[in-house]
N, C-alpha and C positions, 0 to 999 in steps of 0.2 A: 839458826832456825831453818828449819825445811822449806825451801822454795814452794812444795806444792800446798802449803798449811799455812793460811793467813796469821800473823804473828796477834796475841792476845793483851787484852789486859793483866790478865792473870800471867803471864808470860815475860811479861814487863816489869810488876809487884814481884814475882820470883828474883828476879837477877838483879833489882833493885835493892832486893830486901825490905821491903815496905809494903803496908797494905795498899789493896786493892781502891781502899776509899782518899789514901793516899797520893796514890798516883791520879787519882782523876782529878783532886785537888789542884796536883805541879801540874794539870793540861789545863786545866779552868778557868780555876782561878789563883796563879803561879806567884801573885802577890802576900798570898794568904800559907806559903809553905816555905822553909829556911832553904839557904841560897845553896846549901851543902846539899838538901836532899833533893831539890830539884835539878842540881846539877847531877845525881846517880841515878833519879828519873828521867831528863835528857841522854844520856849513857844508855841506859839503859832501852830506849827506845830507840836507836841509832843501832845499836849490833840488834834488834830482833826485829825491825821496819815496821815498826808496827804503827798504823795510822790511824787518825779519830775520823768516824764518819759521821758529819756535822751533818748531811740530810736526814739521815738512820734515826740519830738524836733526837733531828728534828721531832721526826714524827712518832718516835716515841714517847714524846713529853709533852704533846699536843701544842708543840709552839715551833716557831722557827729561829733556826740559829744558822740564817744565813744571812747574808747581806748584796744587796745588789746593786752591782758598779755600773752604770750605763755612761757610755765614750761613743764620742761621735766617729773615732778613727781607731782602733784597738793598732793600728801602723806610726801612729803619730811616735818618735823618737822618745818620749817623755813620758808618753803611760808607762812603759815596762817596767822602770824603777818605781815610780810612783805606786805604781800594781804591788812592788814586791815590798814597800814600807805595809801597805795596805794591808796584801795578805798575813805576813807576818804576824802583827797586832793583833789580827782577826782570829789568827791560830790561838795564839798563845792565850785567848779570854775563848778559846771553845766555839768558835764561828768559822764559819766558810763561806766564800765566795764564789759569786755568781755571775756571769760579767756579760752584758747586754751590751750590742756590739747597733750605734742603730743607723750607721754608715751615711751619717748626717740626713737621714730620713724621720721628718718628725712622728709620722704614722708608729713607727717601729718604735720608736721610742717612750708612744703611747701604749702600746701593744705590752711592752717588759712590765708596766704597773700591772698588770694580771698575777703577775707574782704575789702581790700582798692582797688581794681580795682571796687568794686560794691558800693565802697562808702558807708559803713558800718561802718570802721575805719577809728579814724583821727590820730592816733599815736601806737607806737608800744614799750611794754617793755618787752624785752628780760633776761629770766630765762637761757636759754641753755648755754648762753658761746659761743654759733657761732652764724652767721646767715646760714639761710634755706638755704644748697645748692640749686643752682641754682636757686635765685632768682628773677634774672636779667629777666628771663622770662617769671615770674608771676608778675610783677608789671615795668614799666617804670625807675620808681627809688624808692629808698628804701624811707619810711614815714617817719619823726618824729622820732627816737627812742630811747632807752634808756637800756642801761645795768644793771640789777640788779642781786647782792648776788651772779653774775661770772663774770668777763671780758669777755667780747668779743672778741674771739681768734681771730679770724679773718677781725674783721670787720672797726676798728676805728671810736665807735659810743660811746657817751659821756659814764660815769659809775657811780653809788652808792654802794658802800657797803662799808665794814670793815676796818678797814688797818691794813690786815692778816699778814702782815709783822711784827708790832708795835704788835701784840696779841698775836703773836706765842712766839715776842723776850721775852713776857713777862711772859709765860708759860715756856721756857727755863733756864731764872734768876729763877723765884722758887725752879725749879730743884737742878740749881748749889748752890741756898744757903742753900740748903737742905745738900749739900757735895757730892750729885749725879758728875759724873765724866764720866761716861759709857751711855748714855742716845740715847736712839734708836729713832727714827723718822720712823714713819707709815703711808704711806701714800702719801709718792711723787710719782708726775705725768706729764708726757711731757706734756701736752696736755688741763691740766684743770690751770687757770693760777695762781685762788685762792692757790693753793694747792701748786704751784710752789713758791708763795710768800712766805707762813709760812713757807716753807722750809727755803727759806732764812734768815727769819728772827730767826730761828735752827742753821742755820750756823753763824749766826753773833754771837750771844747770845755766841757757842761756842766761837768763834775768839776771843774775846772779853776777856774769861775766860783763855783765852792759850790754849784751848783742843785738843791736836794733835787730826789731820785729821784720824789716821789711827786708834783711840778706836771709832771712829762717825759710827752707823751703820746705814745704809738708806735702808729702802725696797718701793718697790710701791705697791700699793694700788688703789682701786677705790672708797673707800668711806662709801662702807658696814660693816656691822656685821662680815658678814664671810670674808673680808679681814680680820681685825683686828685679825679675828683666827686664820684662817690659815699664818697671819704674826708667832703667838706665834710658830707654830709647824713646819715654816723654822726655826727658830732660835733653838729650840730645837736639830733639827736634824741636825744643823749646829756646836752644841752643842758653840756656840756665844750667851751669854745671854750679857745683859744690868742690872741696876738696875733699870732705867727706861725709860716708853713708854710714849714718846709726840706722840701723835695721830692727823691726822690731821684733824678729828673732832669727835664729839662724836660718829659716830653709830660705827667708826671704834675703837674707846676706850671700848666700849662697849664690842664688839667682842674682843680685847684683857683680858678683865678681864673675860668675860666666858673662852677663851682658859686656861688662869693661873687658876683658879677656879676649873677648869675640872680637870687640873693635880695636885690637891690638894696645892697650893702656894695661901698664904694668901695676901690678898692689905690693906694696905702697909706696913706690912711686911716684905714680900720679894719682893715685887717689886711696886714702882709707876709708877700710871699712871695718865694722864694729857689728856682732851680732848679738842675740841672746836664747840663753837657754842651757848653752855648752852640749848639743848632743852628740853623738859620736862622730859623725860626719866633720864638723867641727876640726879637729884636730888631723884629721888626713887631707883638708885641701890644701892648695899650694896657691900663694903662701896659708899657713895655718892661722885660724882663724882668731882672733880676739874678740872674748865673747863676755857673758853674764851668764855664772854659774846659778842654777837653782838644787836646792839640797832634796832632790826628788825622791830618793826613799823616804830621808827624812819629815816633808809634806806628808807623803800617806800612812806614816806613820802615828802623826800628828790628827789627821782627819779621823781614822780610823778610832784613836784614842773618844776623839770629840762625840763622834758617834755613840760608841758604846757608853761615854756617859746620858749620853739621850736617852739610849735603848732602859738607862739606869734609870730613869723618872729624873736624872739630876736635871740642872738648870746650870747650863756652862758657866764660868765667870765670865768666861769670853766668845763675843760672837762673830770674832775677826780675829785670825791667828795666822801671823807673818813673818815667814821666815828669812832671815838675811840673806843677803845674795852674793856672792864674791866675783870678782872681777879677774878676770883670768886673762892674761896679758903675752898673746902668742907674734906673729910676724905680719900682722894684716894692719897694723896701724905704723906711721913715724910721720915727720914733719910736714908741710904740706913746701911740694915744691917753692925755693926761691924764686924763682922765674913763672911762677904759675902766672898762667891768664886764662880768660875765655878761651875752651878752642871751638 
């Protein structure tokens, strides 16, 4: 196709061999057309670049076919995948996305609902964990929505993600079969639910092994780097160590093995550590890291699925959808010294 000539539908039915009503079917709705003709419609739209412009649509058909993703961090390690399970699905049923960035600003966050009073958005997947206060008065009633990669503290709006619970218990068993016995948790929080889960699932792992309540040390956390440090440096000063650190996800593991690193203690040596999430960082520190995979395409692709059956008038079977986590077992964990003591 000619660079300066935007490639057609008609252009795509050509080299497809199929009609025009055809091919909008294999972009639409791609369940509804055999696996042979959508794969010469995929082909076929690959050599002539040819793209659906879901706003275009939109407002052609007096409805919207887009959806809008609001993240409190569009940097966070774990949107991008999640982004691309999301986007995908969303293609492939004839929608696009929208993505409201609202840099942990609740204002901004309230501001992105002007999409659906203007008829911009047709559904909404929430990053944040709450909804927009005071939303009651930007919108009639809440869209479509959908919780992803945090519950929704407040809202009782369907969910996709991990089951933090099941990742964390299984991050806690490595520990104990390691002979760990003293094992600190970094990272609880009232308020984020994710985080409230893996605890639990900290404390079952314990229960489970016999681990008096009274060697379990808990500190909270927000999820950063410099938690994870300044976790290491109450404990020092509390002169309360652990042999090891379950983290409640990597950035905060992370920040615990620079805290230990700093005060010359070797990982794992003298102490393991255990993160969660698995994001890229993960695998390039030293030692590399042992973490709690989550299947992040696979989440937003799931969400997104959930969605569109809302956008359908359906009624999900499910309004809690959890995906397995796996355990990925790198060089940040092994036995806890013989000789260990207080130092």
């Amino acid at each position: 196709m000619s660079n300066s000539t935007p490639a057609t539908i008609e252009d795509v039915a050509r080299i497809a061999e199929v009609s025009i009503a055809t091919v909008s079917r294999a972009i639409h709705t791609p369940e509804k057309v055999a696996n042979s003709t959508r794969l010469k419609v995929n082909q076929a739209i690959a050599i002539t670049g040819y793209t659906t412009n879901a706003m275009a649509r939109s407002l052609r058909l007096g409805r919207s076919n887009m959806i809008l993703v609001v993240a409190p961090d569009i940097g966070d390690p774990n949107f991008s995948n999640i982004l691309v399970g999301l986007e995908n699905e969303a293609r492939a049923h004839g929608y696009g996305i929208l993505i409201g960035h609202t840099q942990n600003d609740a204002q901004r966050g309230l501001e992105y609902l002007k999409f659906f009073n203007s008829n911009q958005a047709a559904g909404l997947i929430l990053f944040t964990g709450i909804l927009p206060f005071g939303h009651q008065t930007m919108t009639a009633r809440l869209p479509p929505s959908v919780g992803v990669f945090e519950p929704v503290f407040n809202g009782g709006i369907p969910y996709v993600g991990v089951d933090d619970t099941e990742g964390a218990r299984k991050a806690v068993d490595l520990l104990l079969a390691e002979g760990h016995r003293k094992i600190a948790f970094i990272g609880d929080s009232r308020t984020r639910l994710a985080y409230t889960r893996r605890r639990e699932g900290y404390e079952a792992g314990l229960d489970a092994a016999g681990v008096t309540k009274e060697t379990r040390i808990v500190l909270e956390g927000d999820g950063t780097i410099e938690s994870g440090r300044h976790a290491v440096e109450q404990l020092f000063m509390r002169d309360t160590l652990p042999t090891a650190f379950m983290c409640v996800n990597d950035q905060t593991a992370i920040g615990v093995m620079i805290g230990l690193n700093a005060r010359g203690y070797d990982i794992p040596r003298d102490f393991s550590v255990t993160g969660f999430d698995d994001v890229p960082q993960a695998v390039f520190m030293s030692p590399s890291l042992t973490t709690i995979r989550q299947p992040r395409t696979a989440i937003g692709k799931q969400a997104m699925a959930l969605l569109l059956e809302l956008l359908g008038d359906g009624r999900p079977a499910e309004t809690e959808i959890l995906l397995r986590p796996d355990l990925v077992v790198r060089n940040s964990v092994s036995a806890p010294p013989k000789n260990w003591q207080r130092r």
